[in-house]
KETI-883183 format. One record per atom (N, C-alpha, C): residue number from 1; residue in one letter; atom name; x, y, z. Coordinates in Angstrom, 1 decimal. Atoms other than C-alpha are relative to their C-alpha. Layout:
<mibas>
@milum NUM miti a lumro CA x X y Y z Z
...
</mibas>
This chain:
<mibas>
@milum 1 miti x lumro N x 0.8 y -1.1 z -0.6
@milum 1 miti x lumro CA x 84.2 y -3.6 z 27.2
@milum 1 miti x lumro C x -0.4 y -0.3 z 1.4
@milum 2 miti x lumro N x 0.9 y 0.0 z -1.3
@milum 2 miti x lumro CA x 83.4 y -3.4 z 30.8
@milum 2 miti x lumro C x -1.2 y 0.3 z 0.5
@milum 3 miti x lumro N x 1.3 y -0.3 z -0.6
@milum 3 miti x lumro CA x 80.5 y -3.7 z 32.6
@milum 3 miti x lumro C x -0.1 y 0.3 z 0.9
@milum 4 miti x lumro N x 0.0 y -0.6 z -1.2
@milum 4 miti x lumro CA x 79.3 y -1.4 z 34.9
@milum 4 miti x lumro C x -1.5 y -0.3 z 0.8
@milum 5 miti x lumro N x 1.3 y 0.0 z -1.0
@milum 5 miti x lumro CA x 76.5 y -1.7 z 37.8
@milum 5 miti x lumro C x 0.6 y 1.2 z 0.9
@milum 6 miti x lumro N x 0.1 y -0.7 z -1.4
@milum 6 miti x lumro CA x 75.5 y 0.3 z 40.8
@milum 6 miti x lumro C x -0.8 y -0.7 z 0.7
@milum 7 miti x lumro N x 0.7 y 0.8 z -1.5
@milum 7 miti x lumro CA x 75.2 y -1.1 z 44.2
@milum 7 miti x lumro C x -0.5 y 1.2 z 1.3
@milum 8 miti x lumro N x 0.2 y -1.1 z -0.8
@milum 8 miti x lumro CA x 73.1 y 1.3 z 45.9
@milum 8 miti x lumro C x -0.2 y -0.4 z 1.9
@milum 9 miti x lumro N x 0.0 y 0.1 z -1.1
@milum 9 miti x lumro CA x 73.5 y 1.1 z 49.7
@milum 9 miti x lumro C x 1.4 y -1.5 z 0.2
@milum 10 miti x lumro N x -1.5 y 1.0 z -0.2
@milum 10 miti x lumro CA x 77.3 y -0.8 z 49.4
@milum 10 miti x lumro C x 0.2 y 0.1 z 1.4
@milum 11 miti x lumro N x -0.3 y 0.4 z -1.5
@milum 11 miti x lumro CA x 77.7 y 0.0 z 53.2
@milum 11 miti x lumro C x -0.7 y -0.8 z 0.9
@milum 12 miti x lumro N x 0.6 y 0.4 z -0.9
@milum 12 miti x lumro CA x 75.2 y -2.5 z 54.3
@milum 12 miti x lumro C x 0.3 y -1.4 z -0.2
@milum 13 miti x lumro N x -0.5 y 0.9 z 0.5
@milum 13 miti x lumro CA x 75.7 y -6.2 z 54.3
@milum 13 miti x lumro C x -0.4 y -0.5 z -1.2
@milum 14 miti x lumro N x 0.6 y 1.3 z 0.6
@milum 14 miti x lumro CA x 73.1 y -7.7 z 52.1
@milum 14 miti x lumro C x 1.0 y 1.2 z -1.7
@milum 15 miti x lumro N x -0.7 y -0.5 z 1.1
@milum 15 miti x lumro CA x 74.8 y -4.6 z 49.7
@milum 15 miti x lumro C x 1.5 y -0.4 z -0.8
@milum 16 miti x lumro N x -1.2 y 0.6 z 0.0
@milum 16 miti x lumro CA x 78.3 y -6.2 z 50.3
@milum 16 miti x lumro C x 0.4 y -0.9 z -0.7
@milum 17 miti x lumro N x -0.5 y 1.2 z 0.3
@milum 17 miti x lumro CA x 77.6 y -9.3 z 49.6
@milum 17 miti x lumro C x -0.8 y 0.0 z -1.6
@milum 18 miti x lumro N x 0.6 y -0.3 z 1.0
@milum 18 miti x lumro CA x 75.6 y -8.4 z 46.2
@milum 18 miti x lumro C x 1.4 y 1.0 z -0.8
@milum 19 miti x lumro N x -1.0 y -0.4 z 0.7
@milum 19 miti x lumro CA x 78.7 y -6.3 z 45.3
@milum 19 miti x lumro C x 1.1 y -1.5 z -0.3
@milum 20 miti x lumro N x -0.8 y 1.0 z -0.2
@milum 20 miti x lumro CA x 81.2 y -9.4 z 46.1
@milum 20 miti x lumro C x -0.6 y -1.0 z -1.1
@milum 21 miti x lumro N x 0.0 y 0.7 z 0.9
@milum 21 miti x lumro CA x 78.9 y -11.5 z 43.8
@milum 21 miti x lumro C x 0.3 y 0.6 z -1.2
@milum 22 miti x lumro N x -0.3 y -0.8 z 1.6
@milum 22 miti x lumro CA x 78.8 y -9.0 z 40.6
@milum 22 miti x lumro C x 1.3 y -0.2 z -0.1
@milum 23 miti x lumro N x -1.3 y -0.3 z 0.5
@milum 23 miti x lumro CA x 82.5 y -8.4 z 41.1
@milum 23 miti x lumro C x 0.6 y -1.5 z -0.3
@milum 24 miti x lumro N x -0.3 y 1.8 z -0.4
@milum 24 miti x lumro CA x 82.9 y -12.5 z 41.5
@milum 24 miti x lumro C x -0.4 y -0.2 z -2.3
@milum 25 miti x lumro N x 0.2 y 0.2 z 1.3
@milum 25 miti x lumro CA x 81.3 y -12.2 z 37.8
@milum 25 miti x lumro C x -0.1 y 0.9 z -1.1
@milum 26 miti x lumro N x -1.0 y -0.6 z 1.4
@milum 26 miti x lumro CA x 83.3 y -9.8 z 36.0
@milum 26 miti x lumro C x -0.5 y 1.6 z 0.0
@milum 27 miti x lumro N x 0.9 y -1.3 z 0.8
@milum 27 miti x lumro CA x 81.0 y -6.3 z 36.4
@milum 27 miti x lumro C x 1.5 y 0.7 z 0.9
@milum 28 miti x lumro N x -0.8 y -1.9 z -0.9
@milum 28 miti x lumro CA x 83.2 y -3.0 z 37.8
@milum 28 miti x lumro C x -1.5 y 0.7 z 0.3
@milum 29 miti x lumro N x 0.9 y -0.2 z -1.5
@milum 29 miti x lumro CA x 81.0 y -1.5 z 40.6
@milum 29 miti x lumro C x 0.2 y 1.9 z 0.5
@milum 30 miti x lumro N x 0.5 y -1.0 z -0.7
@milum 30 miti x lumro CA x 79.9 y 2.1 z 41.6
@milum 30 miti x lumro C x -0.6 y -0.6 z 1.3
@milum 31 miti x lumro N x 0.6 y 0.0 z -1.3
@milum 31 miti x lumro CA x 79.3 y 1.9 z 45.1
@milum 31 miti x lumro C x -0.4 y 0.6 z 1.0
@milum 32 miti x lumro N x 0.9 y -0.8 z 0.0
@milum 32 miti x lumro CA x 76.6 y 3.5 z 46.5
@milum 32 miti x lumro C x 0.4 y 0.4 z 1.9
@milum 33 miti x lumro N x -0.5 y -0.1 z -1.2
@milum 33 miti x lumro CA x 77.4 y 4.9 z 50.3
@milum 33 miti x lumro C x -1.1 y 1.2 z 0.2
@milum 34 miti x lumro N x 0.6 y -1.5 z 0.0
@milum 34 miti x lumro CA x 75.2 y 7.8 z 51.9
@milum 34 miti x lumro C x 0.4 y 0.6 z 1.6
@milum 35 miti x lumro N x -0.3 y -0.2 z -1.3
@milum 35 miti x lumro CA x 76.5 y 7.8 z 56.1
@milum 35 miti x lumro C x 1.5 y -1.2 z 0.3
@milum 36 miti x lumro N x -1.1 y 0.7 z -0.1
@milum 36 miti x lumro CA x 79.0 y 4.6 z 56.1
@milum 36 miti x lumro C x 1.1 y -0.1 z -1.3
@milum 37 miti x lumro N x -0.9 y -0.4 z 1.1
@milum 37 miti x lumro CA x 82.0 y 5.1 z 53.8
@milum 37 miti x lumro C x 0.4 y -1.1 z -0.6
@milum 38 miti x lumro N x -0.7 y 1.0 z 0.1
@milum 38 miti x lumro CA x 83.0 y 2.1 z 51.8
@milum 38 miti x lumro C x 1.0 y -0.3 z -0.8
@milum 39 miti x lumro N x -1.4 y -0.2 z 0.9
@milum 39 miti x lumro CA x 86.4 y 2.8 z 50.4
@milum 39 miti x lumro C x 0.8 y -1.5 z 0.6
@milum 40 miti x lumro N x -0.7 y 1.7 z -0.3
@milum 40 miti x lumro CA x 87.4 y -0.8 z 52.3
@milum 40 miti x lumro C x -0.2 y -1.0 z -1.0
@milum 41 miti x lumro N x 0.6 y 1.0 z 0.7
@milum 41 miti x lumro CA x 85.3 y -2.4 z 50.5
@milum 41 miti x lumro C x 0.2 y -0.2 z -1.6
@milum 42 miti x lumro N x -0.2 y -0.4 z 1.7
@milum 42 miti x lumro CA x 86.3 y -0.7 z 47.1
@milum 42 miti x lumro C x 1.7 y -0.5 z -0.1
@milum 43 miti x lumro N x -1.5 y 0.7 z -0.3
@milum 43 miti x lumro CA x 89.9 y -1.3 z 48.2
@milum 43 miti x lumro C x 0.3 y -1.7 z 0.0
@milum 44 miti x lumro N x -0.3 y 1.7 z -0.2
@milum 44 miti x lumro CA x 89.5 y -5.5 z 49.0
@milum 44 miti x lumro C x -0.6 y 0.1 z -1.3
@milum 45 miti x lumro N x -0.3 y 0.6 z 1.9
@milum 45 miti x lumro CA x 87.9 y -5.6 z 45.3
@milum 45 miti x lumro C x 0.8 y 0.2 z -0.7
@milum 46 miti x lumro N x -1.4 y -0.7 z 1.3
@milum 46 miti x lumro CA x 90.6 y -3.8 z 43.4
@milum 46 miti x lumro C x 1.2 y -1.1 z 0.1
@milum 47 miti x lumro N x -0.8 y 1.0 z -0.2
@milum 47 miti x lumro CA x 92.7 y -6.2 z 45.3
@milum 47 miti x lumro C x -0.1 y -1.7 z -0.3
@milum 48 miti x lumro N x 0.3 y 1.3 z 0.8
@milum 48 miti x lumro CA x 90.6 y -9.6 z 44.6
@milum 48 miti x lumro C x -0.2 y 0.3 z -1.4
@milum 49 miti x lumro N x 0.7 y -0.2 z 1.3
@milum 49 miti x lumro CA x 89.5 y -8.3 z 41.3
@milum 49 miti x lumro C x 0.5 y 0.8 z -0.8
@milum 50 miti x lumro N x -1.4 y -1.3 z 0.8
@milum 50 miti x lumro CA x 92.8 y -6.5 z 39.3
@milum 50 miti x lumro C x -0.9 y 0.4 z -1.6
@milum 51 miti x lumro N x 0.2 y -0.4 z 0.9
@milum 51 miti x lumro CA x 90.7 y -6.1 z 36.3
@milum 51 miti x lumro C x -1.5 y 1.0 z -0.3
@milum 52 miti x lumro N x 1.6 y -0.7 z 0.5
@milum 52 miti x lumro CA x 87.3 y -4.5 z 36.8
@milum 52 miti x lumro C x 1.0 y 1.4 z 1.0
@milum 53 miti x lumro N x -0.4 y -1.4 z -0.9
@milum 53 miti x lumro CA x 87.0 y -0.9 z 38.5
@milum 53 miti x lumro C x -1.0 y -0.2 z 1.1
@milum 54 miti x lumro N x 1.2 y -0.5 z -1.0
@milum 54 miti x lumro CA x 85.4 y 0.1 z 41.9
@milum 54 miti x lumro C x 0.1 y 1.0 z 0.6
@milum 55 miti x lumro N x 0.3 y -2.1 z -0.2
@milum 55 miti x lumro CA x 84.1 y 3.7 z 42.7
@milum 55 miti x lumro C x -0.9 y -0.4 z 1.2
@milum 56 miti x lumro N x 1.7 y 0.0 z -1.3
@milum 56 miti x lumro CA x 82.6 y 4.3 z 45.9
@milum 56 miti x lumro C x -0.3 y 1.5 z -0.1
@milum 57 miti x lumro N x 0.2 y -1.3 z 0.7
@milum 57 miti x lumro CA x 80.7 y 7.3 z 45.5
@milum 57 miti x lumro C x -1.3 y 0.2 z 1.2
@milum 58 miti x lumro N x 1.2 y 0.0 z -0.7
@milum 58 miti x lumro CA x 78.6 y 8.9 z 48.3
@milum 58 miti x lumro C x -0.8 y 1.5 z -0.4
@milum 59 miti x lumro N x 0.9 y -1.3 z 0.6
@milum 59 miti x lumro CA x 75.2 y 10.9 z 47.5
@milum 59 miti x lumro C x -1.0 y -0.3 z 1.2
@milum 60 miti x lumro N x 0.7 y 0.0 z -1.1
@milum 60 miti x lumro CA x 72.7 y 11.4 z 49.9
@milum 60 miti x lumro C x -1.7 y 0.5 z -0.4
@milum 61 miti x lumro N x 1.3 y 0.3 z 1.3
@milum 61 miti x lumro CA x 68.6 y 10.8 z 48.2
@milum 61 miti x lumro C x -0.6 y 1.3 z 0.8
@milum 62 miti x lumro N x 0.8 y -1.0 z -0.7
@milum 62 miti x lumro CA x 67.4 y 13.4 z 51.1
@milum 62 miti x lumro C x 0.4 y 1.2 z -0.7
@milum 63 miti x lumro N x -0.3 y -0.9 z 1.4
@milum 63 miti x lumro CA x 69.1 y 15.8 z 48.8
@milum 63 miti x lumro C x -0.3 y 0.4 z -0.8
@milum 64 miti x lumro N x 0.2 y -0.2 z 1.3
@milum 64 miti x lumro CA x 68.2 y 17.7 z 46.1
@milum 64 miti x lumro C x 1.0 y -0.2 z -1.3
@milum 65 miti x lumro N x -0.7 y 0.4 z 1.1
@milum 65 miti x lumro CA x 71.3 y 17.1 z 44.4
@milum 65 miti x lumro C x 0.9 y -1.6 z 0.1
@milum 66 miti x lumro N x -0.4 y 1.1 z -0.2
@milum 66 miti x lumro CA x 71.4 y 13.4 z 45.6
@milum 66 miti x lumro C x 0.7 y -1.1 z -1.0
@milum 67 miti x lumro N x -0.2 y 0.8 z 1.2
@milum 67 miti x lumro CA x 71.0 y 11.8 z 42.4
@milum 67 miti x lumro C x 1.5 y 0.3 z -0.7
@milum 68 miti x lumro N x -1.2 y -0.1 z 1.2
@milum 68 miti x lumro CA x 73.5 y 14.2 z 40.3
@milum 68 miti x lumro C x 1.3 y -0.2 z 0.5
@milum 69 miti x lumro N x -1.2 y 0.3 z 0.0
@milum 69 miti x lumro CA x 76.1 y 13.4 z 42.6
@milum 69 miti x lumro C x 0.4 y -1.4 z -0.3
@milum 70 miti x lumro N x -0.6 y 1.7 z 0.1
@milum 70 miti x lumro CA x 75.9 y 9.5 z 42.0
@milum 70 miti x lumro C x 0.1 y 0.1 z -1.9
@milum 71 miti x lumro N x -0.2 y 0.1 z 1.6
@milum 71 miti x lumro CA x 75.4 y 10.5 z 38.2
@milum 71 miti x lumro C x 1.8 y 0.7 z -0.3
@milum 72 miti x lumro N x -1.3 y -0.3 z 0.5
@milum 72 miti x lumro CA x 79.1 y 12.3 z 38.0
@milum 72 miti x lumro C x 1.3 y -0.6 z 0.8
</mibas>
């Protein structure tokens, strides 16, 4: 069964390198984006990391429907 996390604010470093460790230790990764996009960063895991998943998924909290877009 895989494990999932959310890395909220994946476009920033200290988020980067907090995704880089989880994925270093087996989780698959929602990645949390709200102005910088991090489809690179979902792309270099998929490529170090062939067996987990990573979603970059951007929602925006100023939002009313901030939340439900990181929930679908």
């Amino acid at each position: 069964m895989k494990r999932f996390a959310v890395i909220m604010g994946a476009s920033g470093a200290i988020g980067e390198a907090i995704a880089n460790q989880l994925a270093s230790d087996g989780w698959s990764l929602y990645l949390h984006w709200n102005s910088t996009p991090v489809n690179g960063l979902a792309e270099e895991l998929s490529r170090n990391f062939t067996k987990q998943e990573f979603i970059a998924v951007q929602a925006d909290f100023t939002r009313t429907d901030g939340a439900e877009r990181l929930a679908t």
